[in-house]
N, C-alpha and C positions, 0 to 999 in steps of 0.2 A: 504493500500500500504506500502510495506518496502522500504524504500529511504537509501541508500547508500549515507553516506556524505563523500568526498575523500580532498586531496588535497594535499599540501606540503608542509615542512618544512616553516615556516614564508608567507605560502599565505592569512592567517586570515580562516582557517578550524573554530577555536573555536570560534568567533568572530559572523561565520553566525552557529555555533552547539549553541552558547546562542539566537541567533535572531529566532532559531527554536522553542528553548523551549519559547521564550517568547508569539508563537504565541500558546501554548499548545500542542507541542508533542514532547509524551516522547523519551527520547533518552538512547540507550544503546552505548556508550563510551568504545571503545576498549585501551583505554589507563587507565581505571579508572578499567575495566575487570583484567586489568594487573597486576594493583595493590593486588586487593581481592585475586587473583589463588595464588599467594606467604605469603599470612597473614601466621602468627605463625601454626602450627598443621596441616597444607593443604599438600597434598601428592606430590603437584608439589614441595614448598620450600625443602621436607624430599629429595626428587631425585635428587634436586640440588646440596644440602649438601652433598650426596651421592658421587655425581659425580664428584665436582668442590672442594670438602674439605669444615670442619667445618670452617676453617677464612671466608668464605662469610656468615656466620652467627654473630648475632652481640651478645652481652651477655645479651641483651632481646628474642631471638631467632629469630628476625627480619631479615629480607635479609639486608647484605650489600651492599645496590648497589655500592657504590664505590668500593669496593673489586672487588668485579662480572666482574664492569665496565674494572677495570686496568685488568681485567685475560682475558676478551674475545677482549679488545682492540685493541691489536696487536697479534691476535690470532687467526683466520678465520675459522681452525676448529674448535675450543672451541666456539665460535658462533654458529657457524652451529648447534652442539651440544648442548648447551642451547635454540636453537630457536626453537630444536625438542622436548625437555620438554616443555618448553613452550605456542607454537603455537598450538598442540591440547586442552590443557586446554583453552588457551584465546578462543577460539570456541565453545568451547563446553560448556563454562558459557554464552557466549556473545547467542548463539543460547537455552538457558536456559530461561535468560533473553526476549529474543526476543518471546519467547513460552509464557511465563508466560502472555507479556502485551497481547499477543492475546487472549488470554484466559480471561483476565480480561475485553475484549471487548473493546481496542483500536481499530479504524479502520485506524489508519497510525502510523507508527514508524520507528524512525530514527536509521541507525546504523552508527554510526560516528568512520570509520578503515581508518587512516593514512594511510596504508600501502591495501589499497583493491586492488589494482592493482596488487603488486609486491605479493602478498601474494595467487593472484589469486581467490578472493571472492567474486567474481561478481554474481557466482550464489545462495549467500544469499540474495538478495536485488531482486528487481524488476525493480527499478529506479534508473540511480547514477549521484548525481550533484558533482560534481568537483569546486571546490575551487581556480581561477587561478591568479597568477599578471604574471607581467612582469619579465625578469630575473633580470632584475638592480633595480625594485622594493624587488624583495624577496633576493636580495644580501643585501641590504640594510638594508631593513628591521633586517633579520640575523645579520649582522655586530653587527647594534645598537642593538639590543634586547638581546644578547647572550654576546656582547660583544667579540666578534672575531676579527680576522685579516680577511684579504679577502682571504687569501690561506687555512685559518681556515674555513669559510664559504664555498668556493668553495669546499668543500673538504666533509663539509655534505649532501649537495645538490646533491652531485655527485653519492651520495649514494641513492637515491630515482629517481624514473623514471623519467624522464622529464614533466614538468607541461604540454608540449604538445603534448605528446603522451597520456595523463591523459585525455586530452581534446578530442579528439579523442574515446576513449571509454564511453564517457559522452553520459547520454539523454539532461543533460543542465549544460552548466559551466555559472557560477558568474566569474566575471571580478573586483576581488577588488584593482583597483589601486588607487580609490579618497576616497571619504569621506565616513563615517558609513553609511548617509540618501542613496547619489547612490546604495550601497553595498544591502542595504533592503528594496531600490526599485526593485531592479533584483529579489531579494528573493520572495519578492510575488506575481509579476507575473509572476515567474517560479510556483510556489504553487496555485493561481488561473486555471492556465493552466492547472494542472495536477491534477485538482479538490479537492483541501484539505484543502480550506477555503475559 
């Protein structure tokens, strides 16, 4: 089974993506995907550099993300435009990835896409558990963790779909508003239920 793990900004997504692997399955991480498609010599960072100018390279030939960051920040089409270099590469490694463990006779794997809803990749997966708190939990959360204002956090959140409409296209949402033990009790009898330990 391919399991879609979702969630949102500060709802504890990597929290229940380590409590997966600990039960042994692997996980293909579209944020760690993110990383690799931009390494030194890769044809996504050369289009970047292309597009966006040599200063978002660094004098290792590394992507600047800060540069990047300040050019598409207040930018929307320069976004748009880096998320179309982007976005097919992060797929088309992630669904690499995804090929490869099958092949090597995985019979379940996770793919852990922040962004599966708004990204519309629901029809990579089979299954998608959703990741949810509360909003005054994941403000919170945000604030302390990032160290934000609350019109700073309100302001990223605003940018990702609503945790409950998330919920809503779920086969099963985790509810992490209390402690780890709760959070990995859900976890495995959502995974008993759906036959994968």
């Amino acid at each position: 089974m391919i399991i879609g793990l979702t969630g949102s900004i500060a709802s504890g997504k990597s929290t229940v993506a380590k409590m997966l692997e600990e039960v042994g399955l692997p996980i293909v991480d579209a944020d760690l995907v993110a990383r690799i498609v931009v390494e030194p010599g890769t044809p996504t960072l050369e289009k970047i550099s292309e597009v966006f100018g040599k200063e978002v390279l660094l004098e290792n030939c590394e992507l600047n993300r800060e540069k990047l960051g300040e050019i598409i920040f207040h930018n929307p089409a320069k976004r748009v435009e880096l998320n179309s270099i982007m976005h097919p590469a992060i797929r088309q490694e992630m669904l690499r990835q995804r090929d490869e463990l099958t092949e090597a006779g995985e019979p379940h794997i996770v793919m852990d896409i922040p962004l599966l809803f708004e990204s519309h990749l629901q029809h990579f997966v089979e299954k998608i558990l959703v990741v949810s708190v509360t909003e005054e939990n994941q403000l919170n959360r945000l604030m302390e963790r990032n160290h934000l204002s609350k019109e700073e956090a309100l302001a990223r959140i605003a940018t990702q779909l609503p945790l409950s409409e998330k919920e809503k296209g779920a086969d099963a949402v985790i509810y992490n508003n209390r402690d780890l033990e709760n959070t990995r009790t859900q976890l495995l009898a959502i995974l008993k239920e759906w036959d994968i330990i």
